[in-house]
N, C-alpha and C positions, 0 to 999 in steps of 0.2 A: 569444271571445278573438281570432280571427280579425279578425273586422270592427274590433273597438279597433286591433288592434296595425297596419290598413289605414287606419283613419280617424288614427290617430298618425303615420305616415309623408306621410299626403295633409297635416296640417299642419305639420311637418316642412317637408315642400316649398315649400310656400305663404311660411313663413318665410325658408326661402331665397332663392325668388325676389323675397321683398321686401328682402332685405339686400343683392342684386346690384343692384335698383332701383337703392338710394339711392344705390350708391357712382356707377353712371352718371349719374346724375341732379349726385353732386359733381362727378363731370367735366365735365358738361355746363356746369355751371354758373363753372368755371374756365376754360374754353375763351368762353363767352360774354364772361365780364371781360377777354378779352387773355390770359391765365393756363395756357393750352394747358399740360401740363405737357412732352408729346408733342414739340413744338416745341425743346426744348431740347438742343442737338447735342453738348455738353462739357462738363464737370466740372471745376474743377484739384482733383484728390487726393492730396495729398501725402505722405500715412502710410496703412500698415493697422496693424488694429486693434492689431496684438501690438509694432509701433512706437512705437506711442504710449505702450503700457504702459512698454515699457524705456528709452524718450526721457526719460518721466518720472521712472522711477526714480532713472535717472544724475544727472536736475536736482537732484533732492532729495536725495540723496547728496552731492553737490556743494555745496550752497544749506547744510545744513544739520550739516556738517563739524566747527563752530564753534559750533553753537548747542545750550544746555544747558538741559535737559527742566525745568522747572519741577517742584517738589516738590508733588505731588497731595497729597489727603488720602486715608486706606487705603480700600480700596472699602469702602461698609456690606456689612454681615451679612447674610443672610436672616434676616426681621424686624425688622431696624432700624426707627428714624420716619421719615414724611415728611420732615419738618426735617434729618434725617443725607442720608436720597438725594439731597434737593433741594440741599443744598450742593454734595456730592460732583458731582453733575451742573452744575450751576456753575462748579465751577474746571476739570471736563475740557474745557466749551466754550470757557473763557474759555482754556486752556491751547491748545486747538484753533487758535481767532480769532487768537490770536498767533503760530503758524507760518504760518496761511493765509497772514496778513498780509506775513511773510516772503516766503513761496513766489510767494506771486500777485503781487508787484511785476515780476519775470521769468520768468512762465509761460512755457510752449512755446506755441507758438500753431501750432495744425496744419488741415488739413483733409479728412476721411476720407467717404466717400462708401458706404453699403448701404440694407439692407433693414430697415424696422423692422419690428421681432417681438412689442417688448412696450410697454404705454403705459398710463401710470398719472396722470392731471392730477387735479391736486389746487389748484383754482384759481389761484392767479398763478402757479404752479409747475410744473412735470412732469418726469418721471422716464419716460426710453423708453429702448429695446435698439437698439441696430443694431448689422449682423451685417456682413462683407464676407465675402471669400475667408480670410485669418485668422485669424476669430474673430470676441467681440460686443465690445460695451462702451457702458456706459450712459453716457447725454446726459442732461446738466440744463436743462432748456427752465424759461427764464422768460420772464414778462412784460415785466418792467424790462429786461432784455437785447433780444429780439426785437421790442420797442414791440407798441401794441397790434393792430394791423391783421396784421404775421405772425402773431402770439400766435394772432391768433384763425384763420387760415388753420391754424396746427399744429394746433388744437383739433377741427378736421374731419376728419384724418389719418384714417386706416385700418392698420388691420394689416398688414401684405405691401406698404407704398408702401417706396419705395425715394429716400431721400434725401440728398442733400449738406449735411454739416456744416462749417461753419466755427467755431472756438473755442480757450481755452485751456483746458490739462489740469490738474487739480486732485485731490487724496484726496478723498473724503468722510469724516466723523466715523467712518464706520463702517470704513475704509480703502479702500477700492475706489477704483482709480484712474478718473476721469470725464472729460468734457469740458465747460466750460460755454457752452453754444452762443450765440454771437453773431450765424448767419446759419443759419440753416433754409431751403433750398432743394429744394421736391417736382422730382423729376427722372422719377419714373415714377408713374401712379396705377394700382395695382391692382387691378382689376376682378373678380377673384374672391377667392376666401374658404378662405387657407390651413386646414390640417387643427389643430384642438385642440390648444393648446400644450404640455400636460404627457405628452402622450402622441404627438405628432408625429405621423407617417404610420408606421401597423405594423402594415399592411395588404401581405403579404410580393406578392402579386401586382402592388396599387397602387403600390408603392416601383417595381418596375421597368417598369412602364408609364408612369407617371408621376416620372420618373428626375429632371427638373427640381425636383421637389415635395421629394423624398426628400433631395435635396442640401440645401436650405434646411433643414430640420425636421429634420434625423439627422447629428448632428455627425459621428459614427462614422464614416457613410457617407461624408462629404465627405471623413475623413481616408485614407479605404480608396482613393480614387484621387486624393490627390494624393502619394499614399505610388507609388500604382501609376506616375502619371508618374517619380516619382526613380528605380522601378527602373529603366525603361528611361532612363532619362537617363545613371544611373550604367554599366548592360551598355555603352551606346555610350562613355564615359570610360575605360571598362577596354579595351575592345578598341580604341580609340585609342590608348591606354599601350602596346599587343601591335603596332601600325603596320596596324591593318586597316582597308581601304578600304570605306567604307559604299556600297551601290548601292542600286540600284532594276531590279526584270524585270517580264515581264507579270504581269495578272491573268488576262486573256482568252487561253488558250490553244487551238492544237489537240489536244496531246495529255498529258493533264492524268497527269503521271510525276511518279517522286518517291516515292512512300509509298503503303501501303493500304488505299486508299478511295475511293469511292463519290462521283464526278465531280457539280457539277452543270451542267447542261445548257442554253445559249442560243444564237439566232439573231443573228448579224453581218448586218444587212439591205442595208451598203452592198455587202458582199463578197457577199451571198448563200451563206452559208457557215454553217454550225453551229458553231459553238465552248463550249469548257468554264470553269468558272472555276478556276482552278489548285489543289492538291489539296495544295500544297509547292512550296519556293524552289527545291530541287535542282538539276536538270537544267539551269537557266537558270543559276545560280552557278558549277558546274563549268564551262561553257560559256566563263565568264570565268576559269579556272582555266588554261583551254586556252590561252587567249588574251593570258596570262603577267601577270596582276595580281595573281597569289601568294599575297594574305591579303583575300580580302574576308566581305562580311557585309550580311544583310537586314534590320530588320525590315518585317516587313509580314499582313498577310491574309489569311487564304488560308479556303477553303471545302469542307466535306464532306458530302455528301449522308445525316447518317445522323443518329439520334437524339440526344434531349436529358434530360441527367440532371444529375449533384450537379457531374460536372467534364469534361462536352460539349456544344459547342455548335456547330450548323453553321458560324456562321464564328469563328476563334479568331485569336489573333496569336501570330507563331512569329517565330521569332527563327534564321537558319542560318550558318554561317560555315563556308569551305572553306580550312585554310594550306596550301600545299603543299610539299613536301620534309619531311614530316610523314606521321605514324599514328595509328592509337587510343591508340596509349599519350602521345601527347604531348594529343591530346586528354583525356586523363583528367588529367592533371596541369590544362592549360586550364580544365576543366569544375571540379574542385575548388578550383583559388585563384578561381575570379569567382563560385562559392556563395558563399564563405567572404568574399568581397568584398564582397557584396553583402550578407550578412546585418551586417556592419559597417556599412556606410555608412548602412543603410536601417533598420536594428534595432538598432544600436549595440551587437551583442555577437555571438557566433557561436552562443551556446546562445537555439534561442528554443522559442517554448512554442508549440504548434498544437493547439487543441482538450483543452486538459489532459494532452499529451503533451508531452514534454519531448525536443529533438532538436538534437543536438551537429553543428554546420556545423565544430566548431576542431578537432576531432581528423582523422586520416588517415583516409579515407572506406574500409572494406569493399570487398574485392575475390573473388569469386566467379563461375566458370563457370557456363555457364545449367544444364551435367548436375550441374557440382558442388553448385549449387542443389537441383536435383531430385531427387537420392541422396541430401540433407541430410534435405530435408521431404518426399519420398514414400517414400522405401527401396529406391530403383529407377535402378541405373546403368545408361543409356541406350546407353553406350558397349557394354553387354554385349550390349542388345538385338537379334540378328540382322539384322533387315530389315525394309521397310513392314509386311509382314502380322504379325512380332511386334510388331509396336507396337500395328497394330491391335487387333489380341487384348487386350491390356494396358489398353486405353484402354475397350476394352467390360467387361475386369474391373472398374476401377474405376469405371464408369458415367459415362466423359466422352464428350461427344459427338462426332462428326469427320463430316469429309465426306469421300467415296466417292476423291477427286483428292487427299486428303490423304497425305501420304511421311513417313516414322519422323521427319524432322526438324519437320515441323509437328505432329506427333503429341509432340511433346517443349516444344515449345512450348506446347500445350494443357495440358500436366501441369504446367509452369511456372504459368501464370496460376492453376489449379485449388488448387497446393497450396504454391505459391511466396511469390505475393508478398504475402497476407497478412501474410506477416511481417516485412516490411521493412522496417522501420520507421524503422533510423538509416543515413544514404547508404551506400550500398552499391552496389559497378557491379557488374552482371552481364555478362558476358562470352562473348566465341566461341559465339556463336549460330550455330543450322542452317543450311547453305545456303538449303534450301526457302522460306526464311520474308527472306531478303535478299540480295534479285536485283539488286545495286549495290555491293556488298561485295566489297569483296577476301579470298580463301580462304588460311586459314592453311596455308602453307606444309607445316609438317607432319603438317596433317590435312586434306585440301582437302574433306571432308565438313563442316566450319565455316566461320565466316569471321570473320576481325579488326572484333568491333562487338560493343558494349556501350550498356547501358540504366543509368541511373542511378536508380535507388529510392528516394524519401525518405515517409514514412510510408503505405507501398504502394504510391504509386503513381508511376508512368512518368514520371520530370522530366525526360528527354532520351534520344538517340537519337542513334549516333556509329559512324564506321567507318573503316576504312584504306577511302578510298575504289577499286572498282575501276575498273581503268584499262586494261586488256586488251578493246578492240574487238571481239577473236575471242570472248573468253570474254564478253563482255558482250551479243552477240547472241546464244548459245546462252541466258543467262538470259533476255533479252527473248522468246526464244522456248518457254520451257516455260511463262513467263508467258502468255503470246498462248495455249498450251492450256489453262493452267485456265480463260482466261475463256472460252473455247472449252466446258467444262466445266460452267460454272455460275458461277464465281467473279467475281462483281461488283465485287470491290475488287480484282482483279487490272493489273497495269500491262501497258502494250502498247507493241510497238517502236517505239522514237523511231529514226526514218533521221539525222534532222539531228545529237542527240546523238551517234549511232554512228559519226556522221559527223568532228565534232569528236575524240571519240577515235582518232580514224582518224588525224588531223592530228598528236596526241600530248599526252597530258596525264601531269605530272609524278607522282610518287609521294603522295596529298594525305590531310590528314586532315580531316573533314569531321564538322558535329555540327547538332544541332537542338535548339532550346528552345522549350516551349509558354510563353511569356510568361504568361497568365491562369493557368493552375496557378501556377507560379514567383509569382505576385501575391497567390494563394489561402493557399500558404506563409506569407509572412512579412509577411501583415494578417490572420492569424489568421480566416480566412475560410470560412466550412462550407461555400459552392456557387459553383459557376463565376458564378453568375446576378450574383454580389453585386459580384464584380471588374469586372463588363460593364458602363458605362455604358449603354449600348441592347440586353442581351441580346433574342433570338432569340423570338419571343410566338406563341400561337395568335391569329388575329386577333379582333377584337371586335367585337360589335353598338356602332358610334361614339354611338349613339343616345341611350344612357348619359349622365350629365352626369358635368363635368371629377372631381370629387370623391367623388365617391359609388362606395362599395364595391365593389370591380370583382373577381368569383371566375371 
């Protein structure tokens, strides 16, 4: 069995490399006549595909205002005679021929430019798919239109070539709006050999390695990130509508602050100097806070040294904004109208559906304390807990696990994730988080054991991240310095004193409210998307033996 299913695959191969021949050999062969397809620098494209559709509908809505359907005869029966269909089918072409006739005197005449996917010639005739940005739409190739010399250039086509149509648009009998092509131009010649039409590429590792491939073959997929551009397109329109200033700060940092995590690490060879790639927008945004530009906002990149799963990837796009003369509560108002905005603009209703759950963006979003959280789903007010070593105890009762540098507030935090967010399923902000756990926080006033910052929850997991930001220099290097001992400690995702930021607050920065968004989750949301991987146009890969050929099943 063995050797069959080795000697099936060795011809397999054999097969393949003789279908890659021929198509080089067509190039070769268009290139020798002058015919280079390579050579050709521009297109004029005047419509896609879904233009064409509605250009034509309107004609024909228009064209046909005034004109009265001819009186058919009733369809035959199942089992009627030849003699009954064969009429019947008679007066519906002849009924046809007479709007054609109408319609076609002033077609649209357009010209769209893709990928052909399907091709069916049927001597002086053919019937092919092209695909653009989009959508598809079938092309009528004939003979009598293209004369015989293109005719027979189309007849050589391949699959995956990519071509410029010129024509007018027509119904076919069957209704399908078409083009009937008057000028076929190969603009690209395909060299390799796309994956099986009815079944595309659904090959979950090949789609994202081969992300090119997956976009032509997987409609879904194409619509999963042009849906993914409008969100960010609409986040920057809404916080335009708020008067926020978009920037741009480093990638290349020295001292990669901001949030908790796991730096990574590069050489500057002009400076001779080691540097980080940034970890989060922060520190660079407030900077500009400081500096009295009052509303601004990022998106951009950023990178973390740490694992990959269904909604992590080391590098993600984050979205930050800092207003100032503002708090968390004005940010919660912020962060609920641009959900609710966004699932409008981009889903066209505020109720959408994620994996067979069903999750309201239009009602007032949940508002609950991280303890009030934790008393709800453990049974254990935190507030009551004594001190680190009762927490400790608590957290060995219920078998969570902690490190040795850990304080009652990170120990509350650890019961939050354990028995919290499981269930969180419709937005919900959590609130007045531990000191320990947000070393950039302003501390609520009446409990300086918390601090003004909350997390948004939308079917468990973490869609944002938001705080009165702090603004006290004095207090802000005693937190950069407990920080500075855990990683002292062990703790690798720990942040370390920034002088220049301490420095800026030194200067004086206003009262600001400050938030963060994972753009790819926010993406994963509302395209109904199960893994980070699928929102990622080039997610994150183990590398691969290249040796492989383009096609072939890559685990």
């Amino acid at each position: 069995m063995a050797e069959n299913n080795q000697k099936n695959k060795g011809e397999q191969q054999q097969d393949l490399n003789q279908l890659l021949k021929v198509r080089r050999e067509k190039l070769a062969n268009l290139q020798s006549e002058g015919r280079d397809p390579f050579q050709i620098t521009k297109f004029d494209q005047t419509h896609h595909t879904d233009d064409v559709k509605s250009i034509y509908e309107a004609y024909e809505k228009e064209t046909l205002k005034d004109y009265v359907e001819p009186e058919l005869p009733p369809e035959p029966e199942e089992g009627a005679d030849n003699e009954t269909i064969s009429a019947y089918r008679q007066a519906k072409k002849e009924a046809y021929n007479k709007k054609r006739e109408i319609l076609d005197a002033n077609a649209p005449k357009v010209s769209i430019a893709g990928r052909m996917l399907f091709k069916r010639v049927m001597g002086k005739a053919s019937f092919v798919n092209i695909q653009d940005l989009k959508g598809r739409i079938q092309i009528y190739v004939s003979k009598d239109a293209l004369g015989d010399e293109s005719y027979g250039d189309f007849k050589k086509s391949d699959i995956g070539d990519i071509f410029g149509v010129k024509g007018y648009v027509f119904r076919t009998m069957t209704g399908e709006i078409s083009i009937h092509a008057e000028e076929m131009t190969l603009l690209s010649k395909s060299l390799q050999i796309l994956p099986e039409k009815y079944h595309g590429l659904t090959d979950t590792d090949a789609r994202y390695r081969q992300r090119y491939v997956d976009l032509i073959m997987n409609e879904d997929s194409r619509a999963v990130f042009v849906k993914r551009s409008q969100i960010i397109r609409e986040i920057r329109n809404f916080l335009a509508g708020r008067d926020f200033m978009e920037v741009e700060t480093p990638m290349l940092v020295h001292n990669a602050g901001g949030a908790a995590a796991r730096p990574f690490e590069t050489h500057y060879n002009s400076l001779d100097e080691d540097v980080k790639l940034r970890i989060s927008l922060e520190l660079y945004l407030k900077r500009l806070i400081v500096g009295g530009l009052e509303r601004v906002f990022e998106i951009g990149r950023v990178f973390r040294n740490e694992g990959v799963d269904t909604r992590h990837n080391p590098e993600f796009t984050l979205m930050e904004l800092y207003q100032a003369y503002t708090d968390y509560e004005g940010m919660m108002e912020l962060t609920e109208s641009m959900f609710r905005y966004l699932a409008e603009q981009v889903c066209g209703t505020t109720t959408i559906n994620y994996q067979g759950t069903e999750i309201d963006l239009g009602k007032p979003f949940a508002r609950m304390t991280m303890t009030e959280a934790v008393k709800k789903y453990a049974g254990i007010d935190f507030d009551e807990v004594a001190d680190d070593e009762a927490a400790k105890a608590l957290a060995k009762e219920k078998h969570i696990e902690f490190e040795d540098f850990h304080k009652k507030g990170d120990i509350l935090n650890l019961f939050f994730e354990e028995f919290v967010e499981e269930n969180l399923i419709q937005p919900t902000f959590i609130m007045d988080h531990p000191i320990e756990i947000s070393p950039l926080t302003k501390k609520k006033p009446e409990d300086p054991t918390k601090v003004e910052r909350f997390e948004l929850f939308i079917n468990t997991w973490e869609m944002c991240n938001a705080y009165s930001e702090l603004n006290d220099p004095i207090d802000q290097r005693e937190r950069f310095a407990a920080q500075d001992a855990n990683a002292a400690a062990g703790d690798e995702e720990a942040e370390h004193t920034d002088e220049d930021f301490l420095n800026a607050l030194e200067i004086g920065m206003p009262p600001t409210g400050g938030i963060g968004y994972g753009i790819d989750r926010l993406t994963m949301l509302l395209t109904d998307s199960p893994a980070i991987r699928d929102v990622l146009l080039f997610p994150t890969l183990k590398s691969q033996n290249t040796s492989s050929t383009p096609n072939s099943s890559q685990k």
